[in-house]
C-alpha positions in Angstrom: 0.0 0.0 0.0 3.0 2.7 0.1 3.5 3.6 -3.7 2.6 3.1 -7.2 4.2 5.2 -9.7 1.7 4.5 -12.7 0.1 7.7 -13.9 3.0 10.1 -13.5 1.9 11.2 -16.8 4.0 14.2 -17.0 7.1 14.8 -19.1 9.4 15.2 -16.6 8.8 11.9 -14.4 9.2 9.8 -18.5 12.5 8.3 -16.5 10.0 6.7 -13.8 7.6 4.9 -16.4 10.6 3.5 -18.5 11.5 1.6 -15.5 9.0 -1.0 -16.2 9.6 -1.1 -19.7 10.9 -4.5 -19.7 9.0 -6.0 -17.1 7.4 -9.6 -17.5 3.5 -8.9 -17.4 2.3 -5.5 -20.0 0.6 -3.1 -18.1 -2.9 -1.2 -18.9 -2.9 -0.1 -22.6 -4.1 3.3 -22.4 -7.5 4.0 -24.9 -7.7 7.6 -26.0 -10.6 9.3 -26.1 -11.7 13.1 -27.1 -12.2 14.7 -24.1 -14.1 17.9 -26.0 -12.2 21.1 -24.6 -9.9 19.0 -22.7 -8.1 17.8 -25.5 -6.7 14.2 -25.8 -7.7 12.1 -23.0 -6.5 8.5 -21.9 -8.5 5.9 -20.1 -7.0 2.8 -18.6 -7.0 0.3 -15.4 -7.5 -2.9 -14.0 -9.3 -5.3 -11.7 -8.2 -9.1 -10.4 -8.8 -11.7 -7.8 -6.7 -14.2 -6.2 -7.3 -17.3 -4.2 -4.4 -17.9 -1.1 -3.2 -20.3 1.3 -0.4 -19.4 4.1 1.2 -22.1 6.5 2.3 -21.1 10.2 0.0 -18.3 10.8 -0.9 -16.6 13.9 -4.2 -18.5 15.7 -7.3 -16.9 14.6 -6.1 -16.0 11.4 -7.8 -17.9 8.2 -5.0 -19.4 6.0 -6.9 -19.4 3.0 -9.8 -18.1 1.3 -10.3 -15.8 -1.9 -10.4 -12.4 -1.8 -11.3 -9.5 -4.4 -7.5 -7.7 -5.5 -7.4 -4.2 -6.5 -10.2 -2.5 -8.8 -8.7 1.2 -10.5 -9.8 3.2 -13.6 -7.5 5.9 -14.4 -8.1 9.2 -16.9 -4.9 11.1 -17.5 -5.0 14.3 -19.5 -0.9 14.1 -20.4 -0.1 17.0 -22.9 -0.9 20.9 -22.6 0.1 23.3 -19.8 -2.7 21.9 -17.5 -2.8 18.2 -17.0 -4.0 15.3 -14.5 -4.6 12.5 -13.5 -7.7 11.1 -11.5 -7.6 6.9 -10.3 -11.0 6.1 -8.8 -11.1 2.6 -7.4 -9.4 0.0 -4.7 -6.5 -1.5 -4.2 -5.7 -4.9 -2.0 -3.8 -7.0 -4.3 -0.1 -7.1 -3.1 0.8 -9.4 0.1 4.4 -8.9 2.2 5.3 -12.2 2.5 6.5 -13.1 6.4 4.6 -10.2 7.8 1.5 -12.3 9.0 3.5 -12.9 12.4 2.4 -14.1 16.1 3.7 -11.0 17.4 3.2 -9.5 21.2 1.6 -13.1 22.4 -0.9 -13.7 19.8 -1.5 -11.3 17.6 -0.5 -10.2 14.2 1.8 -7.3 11.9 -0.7 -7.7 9.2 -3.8 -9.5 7.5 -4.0 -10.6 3.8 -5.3 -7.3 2.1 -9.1 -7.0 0.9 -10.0 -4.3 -1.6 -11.8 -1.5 0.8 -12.5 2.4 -0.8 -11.9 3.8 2.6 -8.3 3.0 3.1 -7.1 6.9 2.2 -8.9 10.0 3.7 -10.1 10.2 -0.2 -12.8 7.6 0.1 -12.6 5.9 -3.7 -9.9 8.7 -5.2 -7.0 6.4 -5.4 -4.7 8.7 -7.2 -5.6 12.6 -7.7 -3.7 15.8 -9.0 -2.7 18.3 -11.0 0.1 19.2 -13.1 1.4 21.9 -14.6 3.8 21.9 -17.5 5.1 25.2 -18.9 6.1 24.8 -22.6 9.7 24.6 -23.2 10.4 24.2 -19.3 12.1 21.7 -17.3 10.1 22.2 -14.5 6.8 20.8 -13.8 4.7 20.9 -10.8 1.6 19.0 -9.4 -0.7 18.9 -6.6 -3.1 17.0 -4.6 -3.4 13.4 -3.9 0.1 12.1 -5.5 2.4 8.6 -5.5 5.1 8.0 -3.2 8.6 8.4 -4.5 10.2 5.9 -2.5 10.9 2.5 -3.8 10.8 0.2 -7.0 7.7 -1.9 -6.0 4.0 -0.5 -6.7 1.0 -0.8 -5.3 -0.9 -2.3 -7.8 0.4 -5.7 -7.9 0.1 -6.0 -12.1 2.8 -3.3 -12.2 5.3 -5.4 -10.0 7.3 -8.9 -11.1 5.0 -10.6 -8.1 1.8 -10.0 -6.5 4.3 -11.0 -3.2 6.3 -8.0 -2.1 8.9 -7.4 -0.1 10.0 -6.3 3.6 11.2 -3.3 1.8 7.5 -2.4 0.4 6.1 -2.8 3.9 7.9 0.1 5.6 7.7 2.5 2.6 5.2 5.4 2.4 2.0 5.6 0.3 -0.2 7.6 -1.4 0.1 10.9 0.3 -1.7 14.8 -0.1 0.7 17.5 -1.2 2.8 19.3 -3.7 5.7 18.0 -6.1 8.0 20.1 -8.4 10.1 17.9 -10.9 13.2 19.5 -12.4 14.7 17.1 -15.6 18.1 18.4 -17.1 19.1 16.0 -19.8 19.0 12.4 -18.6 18.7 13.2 -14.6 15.5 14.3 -13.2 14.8 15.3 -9.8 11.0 15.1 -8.0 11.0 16.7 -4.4 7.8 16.2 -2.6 6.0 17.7 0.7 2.5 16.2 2.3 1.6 14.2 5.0 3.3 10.9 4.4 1.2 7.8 4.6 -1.9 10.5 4.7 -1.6 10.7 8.1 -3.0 14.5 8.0 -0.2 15.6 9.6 1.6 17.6 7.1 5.5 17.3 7.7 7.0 14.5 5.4 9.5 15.4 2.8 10.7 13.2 0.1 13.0 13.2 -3.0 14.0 10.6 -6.1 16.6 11.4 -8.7 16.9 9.7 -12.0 19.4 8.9 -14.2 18.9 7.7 -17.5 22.3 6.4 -17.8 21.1 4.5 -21.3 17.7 2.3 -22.6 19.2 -0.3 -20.8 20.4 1.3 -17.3 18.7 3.7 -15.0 20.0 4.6 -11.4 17.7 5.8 -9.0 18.3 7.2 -5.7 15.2 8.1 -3.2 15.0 10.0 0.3 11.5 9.8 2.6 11.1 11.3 6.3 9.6 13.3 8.9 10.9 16.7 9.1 8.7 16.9 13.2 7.1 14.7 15.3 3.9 13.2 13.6 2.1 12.3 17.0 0.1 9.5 18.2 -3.1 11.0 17.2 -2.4 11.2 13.1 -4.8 9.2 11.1 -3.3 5.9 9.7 -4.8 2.8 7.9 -3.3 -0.5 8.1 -4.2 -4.1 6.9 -8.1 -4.2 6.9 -8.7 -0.8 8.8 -10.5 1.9 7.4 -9.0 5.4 7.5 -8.9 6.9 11.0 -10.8 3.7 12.3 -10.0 4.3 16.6 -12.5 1.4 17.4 -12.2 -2.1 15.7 -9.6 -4.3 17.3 -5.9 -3.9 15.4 -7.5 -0.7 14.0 -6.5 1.9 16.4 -5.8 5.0 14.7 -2.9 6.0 16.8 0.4 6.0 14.6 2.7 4.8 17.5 0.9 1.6 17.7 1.7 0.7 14.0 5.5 0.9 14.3 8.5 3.4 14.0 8.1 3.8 10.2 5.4 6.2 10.9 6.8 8.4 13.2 9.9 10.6 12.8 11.7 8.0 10.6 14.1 8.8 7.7 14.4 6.4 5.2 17.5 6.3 2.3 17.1 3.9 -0.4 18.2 3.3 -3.9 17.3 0.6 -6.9 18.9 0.3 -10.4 17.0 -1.0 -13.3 19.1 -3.0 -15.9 17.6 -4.6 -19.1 19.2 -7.2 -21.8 16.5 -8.1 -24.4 13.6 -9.8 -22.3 15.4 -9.8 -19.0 14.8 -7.2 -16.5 16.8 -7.2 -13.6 16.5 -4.4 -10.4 18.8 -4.8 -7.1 17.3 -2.3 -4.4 18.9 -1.6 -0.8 17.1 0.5 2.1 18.0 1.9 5.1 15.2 3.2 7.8 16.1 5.0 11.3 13.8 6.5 14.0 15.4 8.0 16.8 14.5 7.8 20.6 11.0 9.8 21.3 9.9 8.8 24.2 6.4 10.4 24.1 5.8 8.2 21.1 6.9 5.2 22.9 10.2 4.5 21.2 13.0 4.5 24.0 15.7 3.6 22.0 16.4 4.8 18.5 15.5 1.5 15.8 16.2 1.2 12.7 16.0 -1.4 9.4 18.2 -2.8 6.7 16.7 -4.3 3.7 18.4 -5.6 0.1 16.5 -7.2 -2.8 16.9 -8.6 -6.6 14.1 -8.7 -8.4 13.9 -10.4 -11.8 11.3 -10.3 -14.5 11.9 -12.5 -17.5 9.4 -12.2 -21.2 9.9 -15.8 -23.1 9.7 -14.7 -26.5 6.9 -15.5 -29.2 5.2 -16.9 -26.3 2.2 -15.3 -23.8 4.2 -16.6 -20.9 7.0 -14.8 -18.6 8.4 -15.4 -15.0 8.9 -12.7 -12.3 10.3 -12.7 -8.8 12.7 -11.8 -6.2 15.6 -12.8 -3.2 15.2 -10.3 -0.5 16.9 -10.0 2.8 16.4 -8.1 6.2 17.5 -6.9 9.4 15.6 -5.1 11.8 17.7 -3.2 14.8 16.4 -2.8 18.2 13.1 -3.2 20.2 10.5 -2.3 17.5 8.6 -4.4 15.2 9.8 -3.1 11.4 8.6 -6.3 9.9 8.6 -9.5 10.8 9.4 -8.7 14.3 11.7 -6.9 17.1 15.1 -8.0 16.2 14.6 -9.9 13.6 16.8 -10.9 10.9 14.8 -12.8 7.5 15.5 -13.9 4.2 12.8 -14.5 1.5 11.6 -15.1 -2.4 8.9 -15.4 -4.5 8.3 -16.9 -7.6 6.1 -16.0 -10.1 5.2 -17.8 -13.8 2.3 -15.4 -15.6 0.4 -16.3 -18.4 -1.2 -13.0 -20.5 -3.2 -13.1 -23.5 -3.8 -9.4 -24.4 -6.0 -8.0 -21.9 -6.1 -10.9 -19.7 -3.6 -12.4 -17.1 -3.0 -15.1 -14.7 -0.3 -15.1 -12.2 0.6 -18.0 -9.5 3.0 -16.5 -6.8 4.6 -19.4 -4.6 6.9 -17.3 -1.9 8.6 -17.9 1.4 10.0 -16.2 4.9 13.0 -17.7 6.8 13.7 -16.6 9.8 17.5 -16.2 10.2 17.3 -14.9 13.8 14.8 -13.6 16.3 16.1 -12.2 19.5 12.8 -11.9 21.0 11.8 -15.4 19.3 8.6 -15.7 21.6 6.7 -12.8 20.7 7.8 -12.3 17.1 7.5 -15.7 14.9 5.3 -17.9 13.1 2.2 -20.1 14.1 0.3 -20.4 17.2 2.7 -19.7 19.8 5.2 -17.9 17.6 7.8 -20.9 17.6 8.2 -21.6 13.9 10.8 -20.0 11.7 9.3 -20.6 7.8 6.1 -19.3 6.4 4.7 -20.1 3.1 2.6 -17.9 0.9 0.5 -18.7 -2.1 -1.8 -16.9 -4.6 -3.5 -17.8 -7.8 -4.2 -14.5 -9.6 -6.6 -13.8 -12.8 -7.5 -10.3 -14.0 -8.4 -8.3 -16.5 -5.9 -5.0 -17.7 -7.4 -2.0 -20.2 
């Protein structure tokens, strides 16, 4: 749920889109349409399912069912001085595999995601801004409801090798109300955002991705997130099931401190670096997340979280078949849960064969946790009593791209 970079539709974020150039599964095709006085318009979105199973997870929890995945229709306006982009819909499609822990004696980092239109403080408005692009300028700028910069994985699971992401998704920001300026000098550009990260309503998060276009084949990218204040214990959140701001249902309580340090004064560095060679598409990512000692947001001790991935994307030619997936490895530093627990160190992968006939797609995504170390083993693990190292996630996705 923390970014999705589809519908950047400005000139000066081109370097973002090519990114995914190569990747296994083709994305929306957009359908133009006159939009009168508008100009040229483009239409385009999505809609899946998936079926699951999990081993080892926390008692209570159902380890399989089916569930409804995301649901978005986009509009874009992309050329003229004034242009924007509107997403109405849901999205609930990607899964962090190892996050469904037993964690603080029987409960639980996270639930299998369901497709709700009350996640953000927008209700159904998934996506929502406004650019503007000067002619002949490098500099564009854009407001309201805009993507997160940070990270290489989306949050519509079409637009990412696997519907299974990684520990590094999990701790990144989302969707998020504020400005953006993007400044591109020849193959580098620069985005700078301000809002309320994670749409807490608390307006104080700065981030920051630069670009480089080194070739077709090679593009570097180097991203910044963090609080520039305290966010507080009363900012809005959503998590998991929750609905925005929800201060009642059990596991929903709107107060950011209970949801983890990621929220709350954290600065996160992080970079990933897109390589392609005919149909392979290869992306190594490493992040780094800190949160100093606040005590009045309960963290005594500063914490902090390493992650690394390689994801892999791979297009069998002549055929409607591909293979995606990823190696990813954490380490989480001190007495807070980033992931799969206090103290925890984890290695994971997921493996994902996809089958796509032009608009239509199915996707099985087989991935695994393993839990190198736990320091605080009995509150942080797998299955009932949090004593089990391994968890297993499955999916069988089908959906339906315009």
């Amino acid at each position: 749920m923390r970014r999705q970079l589809l519908g950047l539709g400005f000139a000066a974020a081109s370097s973002l889109l090519a990114l995914h150039a190569a990747q296994a599964m083709t994305g929306p095709q957009p359908i133009t349409i006159d939009g009168g006085p508008l100009g040229s318009l483009s239409l385009s979105g999505g809609v899946d399912g998936y079926g699951y199973y999990q081993s080892n997870v926390p008692d209570g929890i159902t380890d399989d069912g089916v569930n409804l995945g995301s649901g978005i229709v986009e509009l874009q306006k992309t050329s003229g001085v004034l242009q924007f982009t509107i997403m109405l819909g849901s999205q609930g499609g990607v899964i962090t595999v190892g996050a469904n822990t037993n964690y603080g004696g029987g409960y639980y980092n996270n639930r299998l995601p369901q497709t709700t239109i009350s996640n953000f403080s927008t209700g159904p408005l998934y996506e929502g801004y406004i650019t503007v692009a000067p002619p002949n300028s490098p500099v564009t700028v854009s407001a309201g409801f805009l993507p997160s910069l940070e990270g290489y994985e989306a949050g519509l699971d079409w637009n990412n090798p696997s519907q299974l992401v990684t520990s590094i998704y999990y701790v990144q920001n989302s969707n998020a109300r504020g400005v953006q300026a993007a400044v591109t000098e020849g193959p580098v550009t620069a985005t700078v955002q301000f809002g309320d990260g994670f749409d807490t309503g608390v307006f104080n998060f700065l981030q920051a991705l630069v670009s480089y276009d080194i070739n077709s084949s090679n593009v570097l990218n180097v991203y910044y997130g963090g609080n520039l204040g305290r966010t507080g214990l009363n900012a809005k959140i959503y998590s998991g099931n929750c609905t925005y701001g929800d201060n009642t249902t059990p596991g929903c309580y709107g107060r950011v401190g209970s949801y983890g340090a990621q929220f709350v004064n954290s600065q996160m560095l992080g970079a990933y670096y897109s390589y392609t060679m005919g149909n392979l598409n290869l992306v190594p990512e490493v992040q780094y997340v800190y949160a100093k000692t606040d005590h009045m947001v309960g963290l005594d001790k500063s914490t902090s979280n390493f992650a690394g991935a390689v994801f892999a994307d791979y297009a069998f030619a002549n055929t409607p078949y591909s293979l995606g997936g990823w190696l990813s490895y954490e380490d989480s530093i001190g007495n807070y849960s980033w992931y799969a627990g206090p103290k925890s160190e984890a290695v994971s992968f997921a493996v994902s064969p996809t089958w796509q006939y032009k608009d239509l797609f199915a996707r099985l995504n087989g991935g695994a946790a393993y839990l190198l170390n736990n320091k605080q083993f009995s509150t942080a693990s797998y299955g009932d009593h949090g004593t089990d190292k391994v968890q297993f996630t499955g999916t069988l996705e089908a959906g339906l791209l315009f």
